[in-house]
C-alpha positions as CSV (number, residue, x, y, z in Angstrom):
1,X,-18.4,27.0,63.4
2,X,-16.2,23.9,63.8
3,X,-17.5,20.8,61.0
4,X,-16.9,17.1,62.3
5,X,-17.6,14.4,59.4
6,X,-18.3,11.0,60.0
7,X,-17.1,9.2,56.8
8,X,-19.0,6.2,58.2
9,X,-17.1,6.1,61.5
10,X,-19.2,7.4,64.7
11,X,-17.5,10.3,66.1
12,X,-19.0,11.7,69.8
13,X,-18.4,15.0,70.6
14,X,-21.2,16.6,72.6
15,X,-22.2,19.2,74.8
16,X,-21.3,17.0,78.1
17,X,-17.9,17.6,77.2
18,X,-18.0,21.5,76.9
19,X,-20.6,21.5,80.0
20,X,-17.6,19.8,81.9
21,X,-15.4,22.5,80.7
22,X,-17.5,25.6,81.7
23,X,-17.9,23.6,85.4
24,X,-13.9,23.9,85.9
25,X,-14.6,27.3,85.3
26,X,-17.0,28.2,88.1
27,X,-16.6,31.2,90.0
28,X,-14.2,32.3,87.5
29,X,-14.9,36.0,86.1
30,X,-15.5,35.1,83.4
31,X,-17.1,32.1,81.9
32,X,-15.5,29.2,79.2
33,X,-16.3,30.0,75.9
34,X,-18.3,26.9,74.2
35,X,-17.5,26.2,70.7
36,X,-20.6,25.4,68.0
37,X,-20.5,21.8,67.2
38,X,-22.2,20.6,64.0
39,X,-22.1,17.6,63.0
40,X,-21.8,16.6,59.0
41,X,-21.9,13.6,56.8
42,X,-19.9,13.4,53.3
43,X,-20.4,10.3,52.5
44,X,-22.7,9.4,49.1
45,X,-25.9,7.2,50.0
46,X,-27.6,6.9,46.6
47,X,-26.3,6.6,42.8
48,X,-27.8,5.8,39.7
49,X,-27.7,6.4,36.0
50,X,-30.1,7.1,33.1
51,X,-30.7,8.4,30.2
52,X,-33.8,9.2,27.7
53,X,-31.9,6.5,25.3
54,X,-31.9,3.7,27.2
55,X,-34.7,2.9,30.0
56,X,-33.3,0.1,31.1
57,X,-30.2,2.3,32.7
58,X,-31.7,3.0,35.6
59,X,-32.9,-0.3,36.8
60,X,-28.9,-1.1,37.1
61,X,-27.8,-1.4,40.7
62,X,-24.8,0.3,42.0
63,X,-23.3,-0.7,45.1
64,X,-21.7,2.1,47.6
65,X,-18.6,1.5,50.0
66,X,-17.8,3.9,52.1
67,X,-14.2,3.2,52.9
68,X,-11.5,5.2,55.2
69,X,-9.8,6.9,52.3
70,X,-11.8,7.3,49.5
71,X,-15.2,5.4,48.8
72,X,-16.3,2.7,45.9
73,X,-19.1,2.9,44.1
74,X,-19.9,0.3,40.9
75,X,-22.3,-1.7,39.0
76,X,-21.6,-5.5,39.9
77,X,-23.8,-6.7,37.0
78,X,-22.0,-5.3,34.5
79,X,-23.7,-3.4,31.4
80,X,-24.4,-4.9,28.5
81,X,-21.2,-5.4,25.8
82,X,-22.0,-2.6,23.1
83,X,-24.0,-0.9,25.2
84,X,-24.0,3.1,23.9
85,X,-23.8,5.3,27.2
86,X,-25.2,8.7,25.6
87,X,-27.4,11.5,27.0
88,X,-26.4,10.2,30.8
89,X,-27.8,12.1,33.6
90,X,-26.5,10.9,36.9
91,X,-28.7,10.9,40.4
92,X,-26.6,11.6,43.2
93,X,-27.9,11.4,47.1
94,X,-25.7,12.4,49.8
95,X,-26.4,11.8,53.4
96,X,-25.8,16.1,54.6
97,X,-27.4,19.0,53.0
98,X,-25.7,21.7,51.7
99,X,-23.0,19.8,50.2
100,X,-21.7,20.3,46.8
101,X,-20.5,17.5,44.6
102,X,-18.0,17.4,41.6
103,X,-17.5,14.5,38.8
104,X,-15.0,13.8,36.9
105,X,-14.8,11.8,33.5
106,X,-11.9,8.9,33.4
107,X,-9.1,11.4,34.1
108,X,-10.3,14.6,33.5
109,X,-11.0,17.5,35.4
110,X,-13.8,17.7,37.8
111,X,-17.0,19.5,37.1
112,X,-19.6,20.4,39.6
113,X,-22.5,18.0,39.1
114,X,-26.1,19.0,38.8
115,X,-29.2,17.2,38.3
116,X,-29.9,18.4,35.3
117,X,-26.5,17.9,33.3
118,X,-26.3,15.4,30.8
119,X,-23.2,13.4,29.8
120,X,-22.0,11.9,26.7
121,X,-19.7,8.9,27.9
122,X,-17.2,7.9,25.8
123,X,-17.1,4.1,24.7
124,X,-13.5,3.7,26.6
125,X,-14.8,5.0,29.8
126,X,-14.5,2.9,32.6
127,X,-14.2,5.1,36.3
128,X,-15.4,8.5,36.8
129,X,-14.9,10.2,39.9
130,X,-17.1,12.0,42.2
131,X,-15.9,14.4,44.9
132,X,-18.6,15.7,47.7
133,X,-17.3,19.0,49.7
134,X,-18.8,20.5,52.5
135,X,-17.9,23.7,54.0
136,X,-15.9,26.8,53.6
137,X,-12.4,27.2,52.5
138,X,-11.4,27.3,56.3
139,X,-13.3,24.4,57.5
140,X,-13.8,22.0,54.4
141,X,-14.3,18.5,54.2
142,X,-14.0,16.7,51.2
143,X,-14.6,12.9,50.3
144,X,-13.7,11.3,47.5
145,X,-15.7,8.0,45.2
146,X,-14.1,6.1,42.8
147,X,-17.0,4.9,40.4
148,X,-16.4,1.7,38.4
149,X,-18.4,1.1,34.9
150,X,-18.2,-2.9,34.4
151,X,-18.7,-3.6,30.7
152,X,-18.7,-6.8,29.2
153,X,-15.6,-6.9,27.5
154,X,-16.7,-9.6,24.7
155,X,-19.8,-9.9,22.2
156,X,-21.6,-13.0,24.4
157,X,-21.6,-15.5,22.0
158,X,-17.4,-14.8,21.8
159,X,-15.4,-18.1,21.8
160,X,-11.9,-18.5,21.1
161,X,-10.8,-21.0,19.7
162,X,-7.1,-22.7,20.0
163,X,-5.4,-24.5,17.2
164,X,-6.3,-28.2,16.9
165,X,-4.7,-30.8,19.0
166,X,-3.6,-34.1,17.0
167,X,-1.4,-35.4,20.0
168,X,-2.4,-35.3,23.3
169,X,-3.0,-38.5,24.9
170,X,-4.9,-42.1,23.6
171,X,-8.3,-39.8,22.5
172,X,-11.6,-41.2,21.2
173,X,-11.5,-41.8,17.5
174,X,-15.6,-40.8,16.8
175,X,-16.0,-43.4,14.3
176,X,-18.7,-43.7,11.9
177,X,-22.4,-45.2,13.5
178,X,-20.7,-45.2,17.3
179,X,-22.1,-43.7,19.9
180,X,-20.0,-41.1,22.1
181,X,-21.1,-39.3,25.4
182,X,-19.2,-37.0,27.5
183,X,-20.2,-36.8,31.1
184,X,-18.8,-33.2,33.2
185,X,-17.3,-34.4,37.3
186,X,-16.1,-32.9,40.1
187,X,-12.8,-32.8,38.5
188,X,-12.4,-34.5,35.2
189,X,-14.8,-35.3,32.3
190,X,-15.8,-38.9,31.9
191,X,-16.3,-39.8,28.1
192,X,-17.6,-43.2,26.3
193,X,-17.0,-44.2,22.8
194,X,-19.3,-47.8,22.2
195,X,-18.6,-49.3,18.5
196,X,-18.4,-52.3,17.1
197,X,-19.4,-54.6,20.4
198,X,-16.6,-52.5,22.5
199,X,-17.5,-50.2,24.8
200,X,-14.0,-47.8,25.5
201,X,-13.9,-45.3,28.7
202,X,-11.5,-42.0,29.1
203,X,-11.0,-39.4,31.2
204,X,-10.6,-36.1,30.0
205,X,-8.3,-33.1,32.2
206,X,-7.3,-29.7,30.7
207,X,-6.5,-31.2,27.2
208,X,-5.3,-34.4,28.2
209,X,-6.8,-38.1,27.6
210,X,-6.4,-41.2,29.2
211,X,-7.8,-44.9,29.2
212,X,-10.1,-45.6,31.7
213,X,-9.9,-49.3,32.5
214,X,-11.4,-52.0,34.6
215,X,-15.0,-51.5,33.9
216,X,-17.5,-54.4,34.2
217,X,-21.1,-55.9,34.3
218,X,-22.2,-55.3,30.9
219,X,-22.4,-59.1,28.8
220,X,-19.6,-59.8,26.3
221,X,-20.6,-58.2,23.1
222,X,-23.2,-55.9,24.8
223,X,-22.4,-51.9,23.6
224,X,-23.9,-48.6,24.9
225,X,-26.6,-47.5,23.0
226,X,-27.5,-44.0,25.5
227,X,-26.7,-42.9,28.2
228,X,-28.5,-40.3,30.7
229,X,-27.1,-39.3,34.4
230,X,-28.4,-37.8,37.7
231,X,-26.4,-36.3,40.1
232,X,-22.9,-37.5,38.0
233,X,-24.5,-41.3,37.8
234,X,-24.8,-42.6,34.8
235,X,-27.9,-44.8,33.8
236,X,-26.9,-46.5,30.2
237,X,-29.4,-48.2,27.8
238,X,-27.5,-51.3,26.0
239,X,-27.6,-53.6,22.3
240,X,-29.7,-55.9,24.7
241,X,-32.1,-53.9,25.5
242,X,-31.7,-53.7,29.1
243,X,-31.1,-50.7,31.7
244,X,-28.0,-50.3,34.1
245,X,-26.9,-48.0,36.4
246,X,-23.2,-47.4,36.8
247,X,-21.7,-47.9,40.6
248,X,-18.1,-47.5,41.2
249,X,-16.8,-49.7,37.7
250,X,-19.5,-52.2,37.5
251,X,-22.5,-51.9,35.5
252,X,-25.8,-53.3,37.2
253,X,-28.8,-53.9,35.2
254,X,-32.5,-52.9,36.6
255,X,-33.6,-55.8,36.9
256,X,-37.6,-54.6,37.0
257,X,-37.1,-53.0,33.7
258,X,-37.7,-55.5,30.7
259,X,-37.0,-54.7,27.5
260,X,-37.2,-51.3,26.3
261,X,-36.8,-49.2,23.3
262,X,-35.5,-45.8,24.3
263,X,-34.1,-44.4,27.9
264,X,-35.5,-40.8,27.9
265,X,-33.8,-39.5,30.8
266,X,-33.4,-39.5,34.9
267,X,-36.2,-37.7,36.6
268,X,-35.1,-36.4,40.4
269,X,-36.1,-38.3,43.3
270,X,-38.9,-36.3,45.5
271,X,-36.8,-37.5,48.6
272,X,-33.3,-37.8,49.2
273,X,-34.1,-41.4,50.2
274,X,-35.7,-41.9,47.3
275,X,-34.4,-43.9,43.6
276,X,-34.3,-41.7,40.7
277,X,-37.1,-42.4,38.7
278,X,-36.4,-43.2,34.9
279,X,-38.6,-42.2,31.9
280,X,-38.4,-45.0,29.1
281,X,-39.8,-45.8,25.8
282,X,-41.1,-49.3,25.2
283,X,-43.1,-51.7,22.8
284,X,-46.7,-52.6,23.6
285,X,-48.1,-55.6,23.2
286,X,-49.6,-54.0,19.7
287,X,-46.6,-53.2,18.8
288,X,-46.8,-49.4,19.3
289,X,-44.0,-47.6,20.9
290,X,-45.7,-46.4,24.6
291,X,-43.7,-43.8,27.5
292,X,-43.4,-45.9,30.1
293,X,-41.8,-44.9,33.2
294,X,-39.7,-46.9,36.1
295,X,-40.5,-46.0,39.7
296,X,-39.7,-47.2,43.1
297,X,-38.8,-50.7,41.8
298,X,-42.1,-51.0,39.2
299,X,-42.4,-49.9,35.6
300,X,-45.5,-47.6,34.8
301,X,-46.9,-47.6,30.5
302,X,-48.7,-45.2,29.3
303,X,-52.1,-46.3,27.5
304,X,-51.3,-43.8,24.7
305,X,-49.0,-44.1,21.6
306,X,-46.0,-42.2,21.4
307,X,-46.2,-39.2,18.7
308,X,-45.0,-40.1,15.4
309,X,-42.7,-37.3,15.8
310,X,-41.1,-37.8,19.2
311,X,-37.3,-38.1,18.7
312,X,-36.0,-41.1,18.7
313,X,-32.0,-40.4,18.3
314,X,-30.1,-37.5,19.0
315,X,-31.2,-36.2,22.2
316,X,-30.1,-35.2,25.6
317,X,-32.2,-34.7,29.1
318,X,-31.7,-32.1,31.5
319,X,-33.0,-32.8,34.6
320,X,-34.3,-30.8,37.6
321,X,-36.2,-30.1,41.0
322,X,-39.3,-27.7,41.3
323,X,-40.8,-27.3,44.5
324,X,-44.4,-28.7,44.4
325,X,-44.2,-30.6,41.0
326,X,-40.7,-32.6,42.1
327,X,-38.5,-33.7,39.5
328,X,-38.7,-32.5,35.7
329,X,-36.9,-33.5,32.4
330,X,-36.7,-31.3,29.1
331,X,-35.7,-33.3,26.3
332,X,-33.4,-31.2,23.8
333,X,-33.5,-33.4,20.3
334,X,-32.3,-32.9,16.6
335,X,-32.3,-36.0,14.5
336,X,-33.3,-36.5,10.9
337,X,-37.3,-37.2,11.1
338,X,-38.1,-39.6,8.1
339,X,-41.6,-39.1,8.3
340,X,-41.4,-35.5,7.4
341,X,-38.3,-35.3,5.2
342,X,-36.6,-32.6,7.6
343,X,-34.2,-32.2,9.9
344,X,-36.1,-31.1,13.1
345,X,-35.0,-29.6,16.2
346,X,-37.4,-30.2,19.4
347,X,-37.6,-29.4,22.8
348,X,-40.0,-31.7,24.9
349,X,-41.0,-31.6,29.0
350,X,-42.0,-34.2,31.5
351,X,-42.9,-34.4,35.1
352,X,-43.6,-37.9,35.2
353,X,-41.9,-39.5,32.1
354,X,-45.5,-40.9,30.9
355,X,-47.0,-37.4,29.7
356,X,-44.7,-35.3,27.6
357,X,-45.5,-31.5,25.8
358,X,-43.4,-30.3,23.1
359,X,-42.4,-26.8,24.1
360,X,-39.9,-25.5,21.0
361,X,-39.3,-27.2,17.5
362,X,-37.6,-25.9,14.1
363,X,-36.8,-27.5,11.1
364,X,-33.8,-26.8,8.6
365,X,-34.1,-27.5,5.2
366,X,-30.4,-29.4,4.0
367,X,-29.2,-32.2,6.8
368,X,-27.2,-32.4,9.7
369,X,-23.9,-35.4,9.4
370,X,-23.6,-35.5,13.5
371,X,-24.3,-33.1,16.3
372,X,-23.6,-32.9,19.8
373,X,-25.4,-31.4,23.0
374,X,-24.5,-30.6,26.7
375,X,-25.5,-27.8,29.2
376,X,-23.6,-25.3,31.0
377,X,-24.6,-23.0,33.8
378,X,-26.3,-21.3,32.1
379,X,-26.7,-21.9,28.7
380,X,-27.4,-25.6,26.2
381,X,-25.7,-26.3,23.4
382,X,-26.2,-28.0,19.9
383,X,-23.0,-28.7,18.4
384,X,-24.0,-29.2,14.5
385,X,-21.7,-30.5,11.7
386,X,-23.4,-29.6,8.5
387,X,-22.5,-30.4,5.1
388,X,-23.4,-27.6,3.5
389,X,-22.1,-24.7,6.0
390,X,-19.6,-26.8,8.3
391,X,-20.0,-26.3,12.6
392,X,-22.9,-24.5,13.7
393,X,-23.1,-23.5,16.8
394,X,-26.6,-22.9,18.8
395,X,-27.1,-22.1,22.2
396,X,-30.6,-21.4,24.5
397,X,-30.9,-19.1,27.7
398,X,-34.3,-20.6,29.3
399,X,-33.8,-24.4,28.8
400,X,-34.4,-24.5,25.0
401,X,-37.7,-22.4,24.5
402,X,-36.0,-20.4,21.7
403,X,-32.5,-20.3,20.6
404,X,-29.9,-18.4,18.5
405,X,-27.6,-19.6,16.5
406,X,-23.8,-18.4,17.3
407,X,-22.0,-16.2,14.4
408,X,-18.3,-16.9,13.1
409,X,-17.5,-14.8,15.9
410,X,-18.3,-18.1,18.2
411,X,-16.5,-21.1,16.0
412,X,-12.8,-22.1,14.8
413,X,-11.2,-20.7,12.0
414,X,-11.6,-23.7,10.2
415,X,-15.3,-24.4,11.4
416,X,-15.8,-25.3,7.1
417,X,-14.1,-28.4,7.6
418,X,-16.8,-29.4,10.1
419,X,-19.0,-30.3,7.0
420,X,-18.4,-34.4,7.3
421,X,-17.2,-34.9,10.5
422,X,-18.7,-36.6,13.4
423,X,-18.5,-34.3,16.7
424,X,-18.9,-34.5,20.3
425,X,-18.4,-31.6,22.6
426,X,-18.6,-30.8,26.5
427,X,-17.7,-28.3,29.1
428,X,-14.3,-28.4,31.1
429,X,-15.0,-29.9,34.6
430,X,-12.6,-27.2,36.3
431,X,-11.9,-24.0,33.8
432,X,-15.6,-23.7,31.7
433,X,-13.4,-24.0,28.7
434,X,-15.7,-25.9,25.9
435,X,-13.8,-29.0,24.5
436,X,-14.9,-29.9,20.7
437,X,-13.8,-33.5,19.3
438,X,-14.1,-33.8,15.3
439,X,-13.5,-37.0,13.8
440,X,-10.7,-37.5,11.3
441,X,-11.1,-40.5,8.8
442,X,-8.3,-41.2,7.1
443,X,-6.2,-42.7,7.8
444,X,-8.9,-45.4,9.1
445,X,-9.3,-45.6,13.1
446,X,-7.3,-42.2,13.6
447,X,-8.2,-40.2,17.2
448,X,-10.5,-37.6,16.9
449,X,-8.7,-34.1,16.4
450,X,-9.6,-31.9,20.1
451,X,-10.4,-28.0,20.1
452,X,-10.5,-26.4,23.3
453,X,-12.2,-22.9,22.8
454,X,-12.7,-20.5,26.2
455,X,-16.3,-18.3,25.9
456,X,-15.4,-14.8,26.5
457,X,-19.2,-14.1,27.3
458,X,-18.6,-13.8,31.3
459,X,-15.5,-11.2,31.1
460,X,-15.6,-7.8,31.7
C-alpha cells in the first residue's frame, strides 16, 4: 500500500489517473496493475495541557501551524510567572487514525505519548517536541512540532530601576506647595510645574528635558491649580478661578463657566461633533460646595451638597466611552481628609459629573508627604512618598476597585529616601518605561532628581 500525506498541502492523486493507465493497456494480454492509494494526514489538529494541580491549565489556548518542514505549536498568552507545571497530562488530536505520536522534553529523547501519561515539567522547560509517524518502516511518514511554553519571565509587579539622573536637561524642580502634572503624547510627555505665580512647561523624551516656551492666555500672575485632559487636551483650573482649555500655546478660558472650586475631570463627548463635557465643583449660593457640570455651552448644579468626604486635592480622572451610558469618569484620590484624621485613598464614578458613587476607599494610619498618579494600559498608579517607609508603590487592574501595593521587588534601591520628597511620575510616551521625579531641597530651587525604571511585567 503506497501512503501520500498531506502536511496541509492538497495533494490529487486519484483513480482517473490509474483508469487512464489500464485504458493504454487495452487489448493487451494482460491488464495494468493498479496500485492502492490511501490517502493520510500527519499533521496535529488539537493540543492542550492539564493537570489535577492546576484547573486553570486547560483553559490555555494553544495555537497550531502547520508549516512545510516541521509544524509550531505554543501558548500566545503566556503562563503565569511561577507557575508550577507538575502532574501534566497532555491531549493530543491528530487529523489520521492509526498514527502514533512521540514527545520529547526540552532536548531529550522522545517517548511515545499516551493519554494517560503524566509529566513532571521541569521549571527551565521551555519547548518540547512532538513527533507523529504513520506507517510501516517501508512506507513511513513522520512530522515533526516544535511546542513553545511562554512563561512570564518576571514576577509582575518587577521594575527596574536605573540609577538617578542629576544632569540631564533644564528638569522641573518639584518645589514645596507647587503643583506638577505630567501629560503622556504621541511622542513626548508634556509636563507643568505652576509655583509662585509662574507657570513653567517642558517636554520630556527618553530621559531628556527641555523648556517649553511661548505659551499664552492665562492673566499675569494667574497659576495652574489642576489640570484634567481628553483625548491629549488639556483643560486647566487656575488661582482665578476660571476654566481653560489649551489650543495650540494659548490658553482660552470657558467663558460660560463662572467661578468654580474644583475641575473634576473631562467626560467624553456622546458625538464626535460634540464638546467634551466637564464635571466641576462649585459654591452655592449657601455656601455649600455643589457638583456642577458644564455641557454644550451651559453649566448644570446639582441640588445636593457635595459629601464631606469627597476629595478635594490629590486626585486624577480617567475618562472613557461605554456604549449606551456615553462618557464616564473614575476619580482615583488620596489626600489627607481633616475631618477624619486619616489619610484616605478613594475611588469615585460619574456618568454625568452631577451624581457621583464611591466605588473603593482605604485609609492608612501615618501620612502621606506627596504622591503622584497616572494610568497605563493597563494598569493605575499611586506613586506615594511616605515618611515613615519611603516610595510606595500601588497599582489596580480594573480601574481602582481594589489594589495591591508593589513589594521592594517594584522600587529603587534607595526608595527609603523617598520619605520627604515631593514626587511626580508618568509613563514614557514611546518605550512604557515609568519616569519618577523626586524633589531635592537643598540646595534651594535644585531640579528634581529623574528615575527611569522599565516594568518587566510584559516579558516572557
Amino acid at each position: 500500500m503506497k501512503y501520500i500525506s498531506s502536511l496541509g498541502r492538497l495533494v490529487l492523486v486519484g483513480g482517473f489517473v490509474w483508469a487512464t493507465l489500464g485504458a493504454v493497456g487495452c487489448g493487451s494480454k494482460s491488464d495494468p496493475k493498479v496500485q492502492e492509494v490511501k490517502f493520510v494526514n500527519a499533521q496535529i489538529r488539537s493540543f492542550s495541557m492539564s493537570s489535577e494541580k492546576d484547573a486553570e491549565l486547560s483553559k490555555v489556548f494553544f495555537s497550531i501551524e502547520n508549516l512545510a518542514d516541521a509544524g509550531k505549536i505554543e501558548n500566545k498568552k503566556p503562563l503565569a510567572y511561577g507557575k508550577k507545571m507538575e502532574k501534566i497530562k497532555l491531549s493530543i488530536g491528530t487529523a489520521s487514525t492509526g498514527t502514533k505520536i512521540y514527545v520529547a522534553l526540552g532536548n531529550g529523547a522522545y517517548e511515545e505519548w499516551k493519554a494517560e501519561k503524566v509529566y513532571d515539567f521541569p521549571e527551565e522547560l521551555h519547548e518540547l517536541k512532538v513527533k507523529v509517524s504513520i506507517g510501516d518502516d517501508r512506507d513511513k511518514i513522520e512530522y515533526a512540532y516544535n511546542v513553545k511554553l511562554n512563561k512570564y519571565k518576571f514576577d509582575p509587579e518587577t521594575i527596574v530601576w536605573a540609577d538617578p539622573v542629576t544632569t540631564v536637561g533644564d528638569r522641573p524642580r518639584l518645589e514645596q506647595d507647587a503643583y506638577a502634572y505630567a501629560m503622556k503624547r504621541v511622542d513626548d510627555v508634556w509636563v507643568v510645574e505652576a509655583t509662585a505665580g509662574e507657570n513653567r512647561y517642558y517636554t520630556y523624551q527618553d530621559g531628556v528635558f527641555a523648556r517649553d516656551m511661548g505659551y499664552s492666555g492665562l492673566p499675569t500672575g494667574v497659576t495652574i491649580r489642576h489640570i484634567e485632559e481628553y483625548d491629549r487636551k488639556p483643560y486647566a483650573l487656575t488661582s482665578n478661578g476660571y476654566v481653560y482649555r489649551l489650543l495650540g500655546k494659548v490658553w482660552q478660558r470657558i467663558e460660560a463657566i463662572g467661578s468654580v472650586e474644583g475641575l473634576l475631570g473631562v467626560l467624553p463627548p456622546r458625538l464626535s461633533a460634540e464638546e467634551p463635557d466637564l464635571a466641576l465643583l462649585v459654591k452655592g449660593d449657601d455656601g455649600e460646595l455643589r457638583f456642577a457640570g458644564y455641557s454644550q455651552g451651559g453649566v448644570k448644579v446639582s441640588s445636593l451638597a457635595v459629601p464631606k468626604d469627597f476629595p478635594r486635592d490629590n486626585y486624577r480622572a480617567f475618562s472613557g466611552v461605554k456604549k449606551y451610558i456615553g462618557g464616564y469618569l473614575y476619580l482615583v484620590a488620596l489626600e489627607d481628609q481633616a475631618i477624619i484624621s486619616r489619610v484616605q485613598r478613594s475611588v469615585w464614578y460619574t456618568t454625568n459629573g452631577l451624581d457621583w458613587s464611591r466605588i473603593y476607599t482605604n485609609s492608612d494610619a501615618g501620612t502621606v508627604h506627596s504622591a503622584s498618579i497616572f494610568k497605563t494600559d493597563d494598569l493605575i498608579y499611586i506613586f506615594e512618598a511616605s515618611p515613615s517607609v519611603g516610595l510606595r508603590i500601588w497599582t489596580s487592574d480594573n480601574m481602582g476597585r481594589t489594589w495591591r501595593e508593589n513589594g521592594p521587588i517594584a522600587k529603587p534601591r534607595d526608595f527609603a529616601s523617598f520619605a520627604n520628597r515631593r514626587v511626580l511620575a508618568w509613563e514614557h510616551a514611546v518605550n512604557h518605561n515609568i519616569a519618577l521625579l523626586g524633589s531635592v531641597d537643598t540646595p534651594v530651587g535644585s531640579p528634581a532628581s529623574l528615575w527611569i525604571g522599565a516594568p518587566k511585567k510584559d516579558e516572557y
